[in-house]
C-alpha positions as CSV (number, residue, x, y, z in Angstrom):
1,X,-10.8,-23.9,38.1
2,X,-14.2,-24.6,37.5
3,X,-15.5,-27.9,37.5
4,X,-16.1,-29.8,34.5
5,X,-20.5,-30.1,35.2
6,X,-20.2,-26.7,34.8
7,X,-19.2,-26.8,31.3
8,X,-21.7,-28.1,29.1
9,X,-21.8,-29.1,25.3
10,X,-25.1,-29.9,24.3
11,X,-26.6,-30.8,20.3
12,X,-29.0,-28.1,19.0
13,X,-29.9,-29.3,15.7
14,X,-26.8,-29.6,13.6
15,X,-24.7,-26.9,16.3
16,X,-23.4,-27.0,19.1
17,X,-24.4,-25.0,22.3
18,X,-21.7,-24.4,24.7
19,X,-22.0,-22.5,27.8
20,X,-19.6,-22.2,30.7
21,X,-18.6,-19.8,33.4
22,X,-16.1,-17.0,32.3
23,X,-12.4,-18.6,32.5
24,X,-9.7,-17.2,30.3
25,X,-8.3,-20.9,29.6
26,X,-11.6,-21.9,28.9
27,X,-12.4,-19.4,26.4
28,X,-8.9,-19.5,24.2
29,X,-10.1,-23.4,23.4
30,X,-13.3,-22.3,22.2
31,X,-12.4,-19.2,19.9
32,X,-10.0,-22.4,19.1
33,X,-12.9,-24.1,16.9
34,X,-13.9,-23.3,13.6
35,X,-17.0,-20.9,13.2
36,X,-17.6,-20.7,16.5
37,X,-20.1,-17.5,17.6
38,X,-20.7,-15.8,20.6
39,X,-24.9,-15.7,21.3
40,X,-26.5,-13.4,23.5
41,X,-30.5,-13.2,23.4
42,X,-33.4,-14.1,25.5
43,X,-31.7,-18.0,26.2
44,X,-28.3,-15.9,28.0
45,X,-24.8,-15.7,26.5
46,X,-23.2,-18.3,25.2
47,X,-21.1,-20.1,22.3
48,X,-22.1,-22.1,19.5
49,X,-20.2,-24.1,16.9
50,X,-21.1,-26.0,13.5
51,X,-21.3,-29.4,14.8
52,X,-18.0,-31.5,13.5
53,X,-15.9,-34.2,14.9
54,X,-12.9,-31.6,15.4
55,X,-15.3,-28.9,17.6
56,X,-16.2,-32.4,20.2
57,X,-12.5,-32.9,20.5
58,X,-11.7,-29.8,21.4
59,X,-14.6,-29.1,24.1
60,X,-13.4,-32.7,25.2
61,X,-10.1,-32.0,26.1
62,X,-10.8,-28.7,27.5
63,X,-13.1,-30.9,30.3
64,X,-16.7,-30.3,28.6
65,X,-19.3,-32.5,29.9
66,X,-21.1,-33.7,26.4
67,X,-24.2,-35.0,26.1
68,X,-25.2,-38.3,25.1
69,X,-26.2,-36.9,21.4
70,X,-22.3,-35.5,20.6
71,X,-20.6,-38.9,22.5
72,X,-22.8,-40.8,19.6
73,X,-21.9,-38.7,17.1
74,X,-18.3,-38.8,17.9
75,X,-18.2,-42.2,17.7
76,X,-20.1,-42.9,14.5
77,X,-17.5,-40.8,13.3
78,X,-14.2,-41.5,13.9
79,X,-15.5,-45.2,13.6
80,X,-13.2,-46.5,10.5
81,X,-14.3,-49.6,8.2
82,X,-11.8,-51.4,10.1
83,X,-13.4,-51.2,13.1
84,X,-16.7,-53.2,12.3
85,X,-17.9,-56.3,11.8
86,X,-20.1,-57.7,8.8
87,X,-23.9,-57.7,8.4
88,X,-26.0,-60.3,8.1
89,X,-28.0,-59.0,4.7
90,X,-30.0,-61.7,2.6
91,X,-29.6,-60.9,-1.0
92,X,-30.9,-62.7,-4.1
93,X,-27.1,-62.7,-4.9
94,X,-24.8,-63.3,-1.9
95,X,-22.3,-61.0,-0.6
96,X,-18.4,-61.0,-0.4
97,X,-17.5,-60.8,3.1
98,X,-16.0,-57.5,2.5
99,X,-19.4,-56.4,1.0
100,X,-21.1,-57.2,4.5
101,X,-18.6,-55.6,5.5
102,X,-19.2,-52.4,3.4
103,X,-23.0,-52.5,4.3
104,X,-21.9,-52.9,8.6
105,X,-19.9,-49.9,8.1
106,X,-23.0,-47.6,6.1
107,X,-25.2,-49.1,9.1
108,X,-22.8,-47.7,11.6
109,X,-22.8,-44.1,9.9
110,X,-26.1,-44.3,9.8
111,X,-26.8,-44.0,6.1
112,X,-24.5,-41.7,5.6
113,X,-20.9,-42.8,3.6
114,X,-18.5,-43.1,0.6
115,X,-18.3,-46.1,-1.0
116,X,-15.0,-45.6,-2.7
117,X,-13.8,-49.1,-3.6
118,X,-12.4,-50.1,-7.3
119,X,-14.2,-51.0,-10.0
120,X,-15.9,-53.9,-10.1
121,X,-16.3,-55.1,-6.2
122,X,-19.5,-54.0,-6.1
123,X,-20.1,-50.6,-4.6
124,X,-23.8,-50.8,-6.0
125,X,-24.8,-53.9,-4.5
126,X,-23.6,-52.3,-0.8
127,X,-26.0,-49.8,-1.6
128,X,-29.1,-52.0,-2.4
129,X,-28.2,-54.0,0.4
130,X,-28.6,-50.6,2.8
131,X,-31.9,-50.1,0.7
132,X,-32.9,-53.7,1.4
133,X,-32.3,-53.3,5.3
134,X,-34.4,-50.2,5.6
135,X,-37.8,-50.5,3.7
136,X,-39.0,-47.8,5.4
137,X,-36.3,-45.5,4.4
138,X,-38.7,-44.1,1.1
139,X,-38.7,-42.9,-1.5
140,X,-35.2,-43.4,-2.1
141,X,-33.2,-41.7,-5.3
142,X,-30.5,-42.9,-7.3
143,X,-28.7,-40.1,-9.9
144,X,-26.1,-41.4,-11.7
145,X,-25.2,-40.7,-15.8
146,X,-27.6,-41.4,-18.2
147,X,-25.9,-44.2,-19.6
148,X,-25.9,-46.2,-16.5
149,X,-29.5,-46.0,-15.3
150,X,-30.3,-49.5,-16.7
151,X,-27.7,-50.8,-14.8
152,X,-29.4,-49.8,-11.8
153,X,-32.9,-51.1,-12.9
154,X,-30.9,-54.3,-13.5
155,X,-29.0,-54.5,-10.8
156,X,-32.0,-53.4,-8.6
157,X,-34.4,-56.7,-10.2
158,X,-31.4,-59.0,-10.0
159,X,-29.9,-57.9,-6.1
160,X,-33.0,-57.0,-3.9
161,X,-35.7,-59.5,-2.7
162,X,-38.9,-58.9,-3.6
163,X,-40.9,-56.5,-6.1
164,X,-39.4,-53.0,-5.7
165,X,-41.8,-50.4,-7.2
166,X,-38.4,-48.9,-9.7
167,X,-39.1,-45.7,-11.0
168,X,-36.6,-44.5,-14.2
169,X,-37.2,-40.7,-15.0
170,X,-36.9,-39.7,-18.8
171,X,-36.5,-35.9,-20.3
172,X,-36.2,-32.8,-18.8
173,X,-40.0,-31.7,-18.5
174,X,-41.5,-33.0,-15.2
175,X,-44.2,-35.6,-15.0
176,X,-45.5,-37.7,-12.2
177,X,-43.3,-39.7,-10.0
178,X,-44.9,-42.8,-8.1
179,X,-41.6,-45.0,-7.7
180,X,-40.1,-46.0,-3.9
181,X,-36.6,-46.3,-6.0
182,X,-36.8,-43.5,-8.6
183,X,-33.7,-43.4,-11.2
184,X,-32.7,-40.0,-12.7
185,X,-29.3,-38.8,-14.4
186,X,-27.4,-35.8,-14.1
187,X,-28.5,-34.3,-17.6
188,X,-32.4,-33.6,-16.3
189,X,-31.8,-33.3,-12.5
190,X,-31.6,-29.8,-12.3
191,X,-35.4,-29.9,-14.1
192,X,-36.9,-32.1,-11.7
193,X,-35.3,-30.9,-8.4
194,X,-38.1,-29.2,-7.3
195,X,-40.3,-32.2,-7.5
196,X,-37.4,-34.2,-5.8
197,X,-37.6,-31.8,-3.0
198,X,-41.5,-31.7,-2.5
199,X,-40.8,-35.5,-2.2
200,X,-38.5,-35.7,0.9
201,X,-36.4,-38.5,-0.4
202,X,-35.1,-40.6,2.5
203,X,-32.1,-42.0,0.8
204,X,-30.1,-40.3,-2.1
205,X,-27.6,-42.2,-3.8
206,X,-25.0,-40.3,-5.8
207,X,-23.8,-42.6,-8.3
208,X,-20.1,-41.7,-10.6
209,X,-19.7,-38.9,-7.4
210,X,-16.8,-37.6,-9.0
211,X,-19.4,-36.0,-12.0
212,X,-20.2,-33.6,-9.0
213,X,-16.7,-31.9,-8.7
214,X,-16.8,-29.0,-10.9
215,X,-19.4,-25.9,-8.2
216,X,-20.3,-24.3,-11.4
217,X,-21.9,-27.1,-12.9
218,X,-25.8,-26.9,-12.6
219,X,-25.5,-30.9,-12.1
220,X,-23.7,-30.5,-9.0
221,X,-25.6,-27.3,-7.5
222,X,-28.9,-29.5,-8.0
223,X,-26.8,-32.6,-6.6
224,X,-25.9,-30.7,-3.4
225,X,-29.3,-28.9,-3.0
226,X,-30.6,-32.5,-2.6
227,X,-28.2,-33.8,-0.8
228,X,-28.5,-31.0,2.1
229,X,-32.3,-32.0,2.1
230,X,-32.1,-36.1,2.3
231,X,-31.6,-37.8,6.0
232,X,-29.1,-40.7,4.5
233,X,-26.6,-39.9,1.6
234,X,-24.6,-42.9,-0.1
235,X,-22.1,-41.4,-2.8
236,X,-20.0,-44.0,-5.4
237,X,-17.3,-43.7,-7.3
238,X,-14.0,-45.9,-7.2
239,X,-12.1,-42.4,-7.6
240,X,-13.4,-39.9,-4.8
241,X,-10.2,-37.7,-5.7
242,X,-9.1,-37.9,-8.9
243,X,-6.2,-35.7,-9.5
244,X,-6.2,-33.1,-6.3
245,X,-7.8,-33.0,-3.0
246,X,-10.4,-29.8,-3.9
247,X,-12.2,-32.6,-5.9
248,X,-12.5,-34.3,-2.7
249,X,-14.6,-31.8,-0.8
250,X,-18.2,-31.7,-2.7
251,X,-18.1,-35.6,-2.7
252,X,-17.4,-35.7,1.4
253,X,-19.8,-32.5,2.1
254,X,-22.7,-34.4,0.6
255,X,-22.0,-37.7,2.6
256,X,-21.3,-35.8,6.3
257,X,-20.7,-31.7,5.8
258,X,-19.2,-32.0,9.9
259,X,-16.2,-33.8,8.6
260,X,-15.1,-30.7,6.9
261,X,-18.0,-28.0,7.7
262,X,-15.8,-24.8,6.6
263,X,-14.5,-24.3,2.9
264,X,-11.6,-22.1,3.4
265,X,-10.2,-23.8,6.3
266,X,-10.1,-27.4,4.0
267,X,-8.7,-25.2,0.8
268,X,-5.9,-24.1,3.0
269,X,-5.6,-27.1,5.0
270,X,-5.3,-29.9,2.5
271,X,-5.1,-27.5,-1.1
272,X,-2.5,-25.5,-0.6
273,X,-4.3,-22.6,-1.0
274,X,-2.4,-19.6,-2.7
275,X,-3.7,-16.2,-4.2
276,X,-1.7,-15.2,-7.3
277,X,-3.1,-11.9,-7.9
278,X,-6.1,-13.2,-10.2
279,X,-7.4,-15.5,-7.9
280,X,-7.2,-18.5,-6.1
281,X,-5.4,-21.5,-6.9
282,X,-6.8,-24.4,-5.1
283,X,-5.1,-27.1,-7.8
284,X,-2.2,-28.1,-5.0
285,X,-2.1,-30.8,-2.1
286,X,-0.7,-30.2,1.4
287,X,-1.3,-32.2,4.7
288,X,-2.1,-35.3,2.3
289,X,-1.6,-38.1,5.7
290,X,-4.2,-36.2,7.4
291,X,-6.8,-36.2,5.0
292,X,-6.4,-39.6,4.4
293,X,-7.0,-40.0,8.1
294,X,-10.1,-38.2,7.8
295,X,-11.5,-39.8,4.4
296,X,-11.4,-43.1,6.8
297,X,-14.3,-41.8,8.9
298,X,-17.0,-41.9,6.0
299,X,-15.3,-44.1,3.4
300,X,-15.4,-47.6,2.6
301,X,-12.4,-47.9,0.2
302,X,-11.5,-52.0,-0.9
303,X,-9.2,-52.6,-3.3
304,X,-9.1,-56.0,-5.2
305,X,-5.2,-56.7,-3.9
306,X,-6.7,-56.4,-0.8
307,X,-9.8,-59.0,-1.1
308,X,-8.6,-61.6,-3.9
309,X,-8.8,-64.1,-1.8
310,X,-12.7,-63.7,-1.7
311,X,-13.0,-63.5,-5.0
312,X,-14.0,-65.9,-7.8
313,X,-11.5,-66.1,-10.8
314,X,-13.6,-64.6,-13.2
315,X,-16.7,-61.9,-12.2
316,X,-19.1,-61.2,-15.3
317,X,-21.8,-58.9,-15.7
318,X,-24.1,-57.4,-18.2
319,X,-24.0,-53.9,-18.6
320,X,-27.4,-52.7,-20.6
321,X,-27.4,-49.7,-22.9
322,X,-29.8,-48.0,-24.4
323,X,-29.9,-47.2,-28.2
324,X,-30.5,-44.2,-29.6
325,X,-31.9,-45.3,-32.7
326,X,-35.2,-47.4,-31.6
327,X,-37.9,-46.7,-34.0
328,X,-35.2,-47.8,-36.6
329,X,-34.5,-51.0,-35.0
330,X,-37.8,-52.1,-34.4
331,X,-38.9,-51.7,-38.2
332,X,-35.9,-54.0,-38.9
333,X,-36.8,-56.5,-36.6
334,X,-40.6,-56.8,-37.5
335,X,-39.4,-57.1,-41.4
336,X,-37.5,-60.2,-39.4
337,X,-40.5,-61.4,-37.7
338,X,-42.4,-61.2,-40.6
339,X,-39.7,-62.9,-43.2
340,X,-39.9,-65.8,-40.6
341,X,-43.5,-65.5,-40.5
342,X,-43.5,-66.1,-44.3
343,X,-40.8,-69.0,-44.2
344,X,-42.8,-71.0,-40.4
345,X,-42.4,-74.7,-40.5
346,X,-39.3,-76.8,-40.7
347,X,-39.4,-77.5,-44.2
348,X,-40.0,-74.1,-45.1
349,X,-37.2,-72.7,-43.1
350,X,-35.2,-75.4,-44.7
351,X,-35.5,-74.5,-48.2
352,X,-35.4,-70.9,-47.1
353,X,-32.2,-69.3,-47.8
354,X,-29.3,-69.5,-45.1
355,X,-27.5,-66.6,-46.2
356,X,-31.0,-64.5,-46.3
357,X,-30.8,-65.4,-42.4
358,X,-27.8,-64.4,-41.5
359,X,-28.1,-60.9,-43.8
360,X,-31.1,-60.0,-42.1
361,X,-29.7,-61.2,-38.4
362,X,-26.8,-59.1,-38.9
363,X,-28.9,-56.1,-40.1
364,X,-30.4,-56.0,-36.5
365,X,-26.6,-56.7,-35.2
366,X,-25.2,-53.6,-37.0
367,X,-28.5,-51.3,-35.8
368,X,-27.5,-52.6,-32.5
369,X,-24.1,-51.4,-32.4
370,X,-24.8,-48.4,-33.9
371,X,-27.3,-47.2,-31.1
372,X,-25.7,-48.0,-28.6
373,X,-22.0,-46.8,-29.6
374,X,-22.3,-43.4,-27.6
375,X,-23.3,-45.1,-23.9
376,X,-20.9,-47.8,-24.8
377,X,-17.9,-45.2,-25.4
378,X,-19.2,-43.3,-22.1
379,X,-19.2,-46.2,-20.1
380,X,-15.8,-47.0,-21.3
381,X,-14.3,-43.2,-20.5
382,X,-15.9,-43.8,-16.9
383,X,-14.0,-46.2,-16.9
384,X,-10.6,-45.5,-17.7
385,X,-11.4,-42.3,-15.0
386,X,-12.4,-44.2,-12.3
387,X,-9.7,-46.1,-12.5
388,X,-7.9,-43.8,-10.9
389,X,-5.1,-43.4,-13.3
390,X,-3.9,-47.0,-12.9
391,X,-6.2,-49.3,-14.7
392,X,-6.5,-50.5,-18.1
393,X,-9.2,-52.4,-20.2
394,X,-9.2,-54.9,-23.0
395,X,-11.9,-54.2,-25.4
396,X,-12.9,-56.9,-27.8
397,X,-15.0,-56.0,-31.5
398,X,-15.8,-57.9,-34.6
399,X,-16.1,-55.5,-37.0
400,X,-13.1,-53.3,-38.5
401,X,-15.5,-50.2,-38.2
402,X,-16.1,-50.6,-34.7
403,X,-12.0,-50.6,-34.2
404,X,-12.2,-47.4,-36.0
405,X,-14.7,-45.3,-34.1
406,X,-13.1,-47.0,-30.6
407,X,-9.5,-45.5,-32.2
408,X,-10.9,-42.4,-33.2
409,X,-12.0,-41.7,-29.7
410,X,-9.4,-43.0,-28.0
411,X,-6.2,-42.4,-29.6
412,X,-4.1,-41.2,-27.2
413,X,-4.3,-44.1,-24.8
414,X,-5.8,-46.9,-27.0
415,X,-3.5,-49.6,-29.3
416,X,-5.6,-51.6,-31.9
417,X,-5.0,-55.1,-32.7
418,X,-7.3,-56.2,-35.7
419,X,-7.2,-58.0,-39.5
420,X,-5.6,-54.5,-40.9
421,X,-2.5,-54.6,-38.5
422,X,0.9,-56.4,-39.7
423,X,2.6,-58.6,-37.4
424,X,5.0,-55.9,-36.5
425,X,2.8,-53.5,-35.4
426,X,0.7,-56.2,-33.5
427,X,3.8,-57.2,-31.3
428,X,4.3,-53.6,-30.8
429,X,0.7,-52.9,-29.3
430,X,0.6,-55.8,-27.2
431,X,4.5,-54.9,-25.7
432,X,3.0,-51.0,-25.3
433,X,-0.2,-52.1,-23.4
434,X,1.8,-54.1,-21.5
435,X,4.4,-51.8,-20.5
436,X,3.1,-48.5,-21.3
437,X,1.1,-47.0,-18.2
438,X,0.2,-44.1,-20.7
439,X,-1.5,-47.0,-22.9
440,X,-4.8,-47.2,-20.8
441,X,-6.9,-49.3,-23.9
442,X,-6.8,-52.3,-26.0
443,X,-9.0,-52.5,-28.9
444,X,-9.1,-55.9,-30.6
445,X,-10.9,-57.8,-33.1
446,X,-11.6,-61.3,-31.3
447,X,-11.1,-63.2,-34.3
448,X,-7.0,-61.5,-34.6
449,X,-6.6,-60.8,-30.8
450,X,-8.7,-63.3,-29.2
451,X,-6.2,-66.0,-28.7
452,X,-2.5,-66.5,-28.5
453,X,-1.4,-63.4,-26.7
454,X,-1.0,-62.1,-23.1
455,X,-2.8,-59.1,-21.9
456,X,-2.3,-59.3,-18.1
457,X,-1.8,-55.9,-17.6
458,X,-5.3,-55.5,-17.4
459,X,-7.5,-57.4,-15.4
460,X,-11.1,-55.9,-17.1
461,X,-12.2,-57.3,-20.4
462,X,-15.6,-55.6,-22.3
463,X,-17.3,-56.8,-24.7
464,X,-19.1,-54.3,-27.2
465,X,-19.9,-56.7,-30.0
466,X,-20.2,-60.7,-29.3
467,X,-18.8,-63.6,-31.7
468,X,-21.0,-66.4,-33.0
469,X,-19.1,-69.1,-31.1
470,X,-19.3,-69.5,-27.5
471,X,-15.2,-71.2,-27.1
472,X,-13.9,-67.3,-28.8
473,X,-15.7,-65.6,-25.8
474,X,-14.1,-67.4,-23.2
475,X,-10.9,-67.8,-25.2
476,X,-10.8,-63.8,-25.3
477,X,-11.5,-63.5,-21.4
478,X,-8.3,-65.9,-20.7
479,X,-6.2,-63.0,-22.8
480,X,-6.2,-61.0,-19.4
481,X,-6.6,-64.3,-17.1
482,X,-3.5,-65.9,-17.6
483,X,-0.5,-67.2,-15.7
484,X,1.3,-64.0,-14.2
485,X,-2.6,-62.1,-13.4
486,X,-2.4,-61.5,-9.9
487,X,-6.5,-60.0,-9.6
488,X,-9.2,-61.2,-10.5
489,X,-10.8,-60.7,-13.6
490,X,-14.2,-58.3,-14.6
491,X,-15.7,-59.0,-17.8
492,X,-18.3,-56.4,-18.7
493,X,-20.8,-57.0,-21.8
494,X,-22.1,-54.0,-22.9
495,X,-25.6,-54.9,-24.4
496,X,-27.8,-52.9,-26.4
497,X,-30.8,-53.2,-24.3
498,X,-34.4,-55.0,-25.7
499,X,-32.5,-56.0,-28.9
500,X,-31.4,-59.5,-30.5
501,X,-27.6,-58.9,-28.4
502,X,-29.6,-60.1,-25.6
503,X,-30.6,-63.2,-27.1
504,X,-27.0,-64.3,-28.7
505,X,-25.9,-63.7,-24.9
506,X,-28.1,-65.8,-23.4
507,X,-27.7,-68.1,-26.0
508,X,-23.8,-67.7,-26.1
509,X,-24.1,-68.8,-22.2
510,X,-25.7,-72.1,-22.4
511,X,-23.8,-72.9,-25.4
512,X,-20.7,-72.1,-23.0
513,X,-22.3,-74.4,-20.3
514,X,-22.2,-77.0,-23.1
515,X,-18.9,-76.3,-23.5
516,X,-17.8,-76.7,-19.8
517,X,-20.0,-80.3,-19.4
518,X,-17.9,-81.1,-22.7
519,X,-14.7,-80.2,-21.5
520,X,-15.7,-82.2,-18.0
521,X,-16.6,-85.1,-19.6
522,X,-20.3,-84.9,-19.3
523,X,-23.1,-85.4,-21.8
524,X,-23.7,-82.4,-23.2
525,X,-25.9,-82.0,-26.3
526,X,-25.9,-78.8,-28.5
527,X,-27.5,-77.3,-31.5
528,X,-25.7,-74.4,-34.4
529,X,-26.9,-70.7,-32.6
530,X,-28.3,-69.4,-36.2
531,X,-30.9,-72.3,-35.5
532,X,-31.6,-71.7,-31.8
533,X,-31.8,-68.3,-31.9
534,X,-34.1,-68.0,-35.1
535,X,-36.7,-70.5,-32.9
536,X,-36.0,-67.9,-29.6
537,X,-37.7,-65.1,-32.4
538,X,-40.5,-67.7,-33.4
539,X,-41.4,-68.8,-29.7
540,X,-41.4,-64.8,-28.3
541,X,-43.4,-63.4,-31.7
């Protein structure tokens, strides 16, 4: 036999070049890899392969001598999570070690991985963190759904050090695009692709990956298209394959396309793959242990059972949405503005009427809720899908006609506890949230639900409309963070962005610090909200 120097495997862009002395031996293990071709032009004869972690191992045991290029790729690829340390990555806010983790293990694949952990452990702050390390990496792009975008202009103020130059793209007719961090949803990507693409983004993040499952959808052909074009691709979602593994293969060609470079092989290999006379049926799963296996090599996958120890009790955070109905809004708030104009002074605001307040307060409230109904509902179906069948979530309201639209859209998997229920059909939703795994939602008012029962089935809590006393917010949280909760708990406030629901929550949290120093038996002084939060409109305007 030949010896091995004489058998060569060398990168050529993203395929392999193999060439090697006629042997019979030698030759079955090549025709052995998938889409392999035989070359013969001006350079000689020879093989080449797409280059994939399966195609090295193969050469490899049939005694190739690799070059440096393919021993580095094969080891940033079969490199699990596992099999790193953490990164030392300063943040404004400071990261679970299993996040430094995460961000070690994107490092390692050089910019290139799934972060595929549950809800609410912070697959978006991993992200930034890779951003943060690599300043030189832009522009970078961020696509997620459009009701999530200010979460990323958020999260991208509140996480990374520094003034980032945040971009967020609106409509579908292109304009000019100046950001390093440029934010764009699914809806208008296919209309700005082009402009994407003269770009050269250096780092795409795929936000909600799972949107990019269905090939016929224009959202996913754009999504690919840019994905094939950018050096580093980080995709998110907590449920890389929701129901079968063919919903698997988009999401993992976008992050590495050598981890499964040929279609049909993965459709017969992991979908049980069957023709029925009309067509293919790629809905089944087959050689499930394996892919597992392979997911491993690009994902980061934590779940909360697996890092509770690292978390605090209670993790909240504001989720902004925008409302639909803005022009309306702001005419209600500058008849506000001008009513307290009218009424300045304490004396004048004292002899005002109370009840004019809180009409005219609540006006603004309702406008609120009302614009923002259809991100809020969207963020709560993401939800419930990317928890991967086994979550639930604890919604909390004020108003009966909030209940209602929640109900309307959810009625299948959604129990209501509110003022119109009697006390039999209240124990009967709390027992069927509890017990029901087809019961994925609780809606309840936080006056009727927010104390004296037990919700530990979920460990999420949202917000959509917020109380006047600070105690009912944090009695409504302990619902789901009670004796018997094994995780920790996520409490989400969905807030209609630039509107007075920002200022009862900031207000809500200080008055809620008050309540702690109380509680501790410090000195605490406090003030009615109504009052504060009339002087927060007087001080800004």
């Amino acid at each position: 036999m030949n010896t091995a120097s004489q058998y060569t495997a060398t990168l050529k862009g993203s395929v392999i070049e193999i060439r090697f002395p006629f042997n019979w031996d030698i030759l079955t293990a090549v025709k052995s890899i998938p889409g392999r071709r035989f070359q013969s032009n001006g350079n000689g004869k020879y093989w080449t392969a797409p280059l994939s972690v399966e195609a090295i191992e193969i050469l490899r045991q049939a005694c190739f001598q690799l070059d440096p290029q393919l021993e580095t790729f094969l080891s940033r690829s079969t490199t699990t999570i596992d099999d790193v340390g953490e990164v030392d990555v300063q943040m404004k806010k400071e990261l679970f070690p299993f996040q430094r983790q995460g961000v070690a293990f994107i490092e390692h694949r050089d910019g290139r991985a799934l972060i595929g952990s549950e809800m609410g452990l912070g697959k978006t702050i991993q992200a930034l963190a890779y951003l943060h390390l690599h300043p030189e990496k832009r522009p970078a792009v961020v696509v997620c759904p459009a009701h999530i975008k200010l979460v990323w202009d958020r999260e991208i103020r509140e996480s990374m050090p520094g003034q980032q130059n945040t971009q967020i793209l609106y409509g579908t007719t292109p304009g000019p695009v100046k950001g390093d961090i440029i934010i764009v949803n699914y809806d208008i990507l296919p209309q700005w692709l082009d402009t994407f693409l003269a770009l050269h983004p250096q780092v795409l993040i795929v936000d909600e990956a799972h949107y990019c499952k269905n090939n016929k959808a224009q959202r996913t052909k754009a999504t690919k298209k840019l994905a094939r074009k950018a050096p580093h691709v980080l995709c998110l979602t907590g449920t890389p394959i929701v129901n079968r593994p063919i919903e698997g293969f988009n999401i993992v060609q976008m992050v590495d396309r050598t981890v499964f470079p040929d279609f049909w092989k993965y459709v017969h290999t992991y979908c049980d793959a069957r023709y029925t006379g009309f067509g293919w049926d790629f809905s089944g799963a087959s050689n499930k242990e394996d892919l597992h296996e392979k997911l491993q090599r690009v994902m980061i996958r934590h779940k909360k059972s697996e890092v509770l120890k690292e978390l605090p009790d209670k993790i909240h955070s504001y989720i902004p949405m925008e409302i639909s109905n803005t022009m309306e809004y702001q005419w209600a708030e500058k008849d506000f503005i001008t009513y307290l104009q009218e009424t300045k002074g304490a004396q004048a605001a004292q002899k005002a009427s109370q009840a004019k307040f809180l009409v005219m307060i609540e006006t603004l409230k309702q406008l609120a809720i009302k614009g923002k109904m259809t991100p809020a509902i969207q963020w709560i179906r993401d939800f419930i899908e990317s928890s991967d069948g086994n979550g639930k979530l604890v919604v909390f309201t004020v108003h009966k006609e909030t209940v209602e639209t929640l109900m309307k859209e959810f009625r299948d998997i959604a129990v209501r506890v509110d003022g119109s229920v009697t006390e039999k059909q209240r124990e009967w939703s709390i027992d069927a949230f509890q017990n029901d795994r087809n019961v994925k939602l609780f809606i309840g008012n936080i006056q009727a639900a927010g104390t004296g029962i037990t919700l530990t089935a979920a460990s999420s809590v949202a917000f959509i409309e917020l109380p006047w006393v600070a105690g009912e917010l944090s009695q409504a949280e302990d619902r789901c963070h009670r004796i018997g909760q094994k995780d920790a708990v996520n409490v989400y406030y969905l807030l209609a962005n630039d509107t007075i629901e920002g200022k009862i929550a900031t207000l809500l949290d200080k008055k809620r610090l008050v309540l702690d120093a109380v509680l501790d038996g410090r000195d605490a002084k406090d003030s009615p909200l109504l009052t504060e939060l009339i002087h927060s409109y007087r001080e800004e305007k």
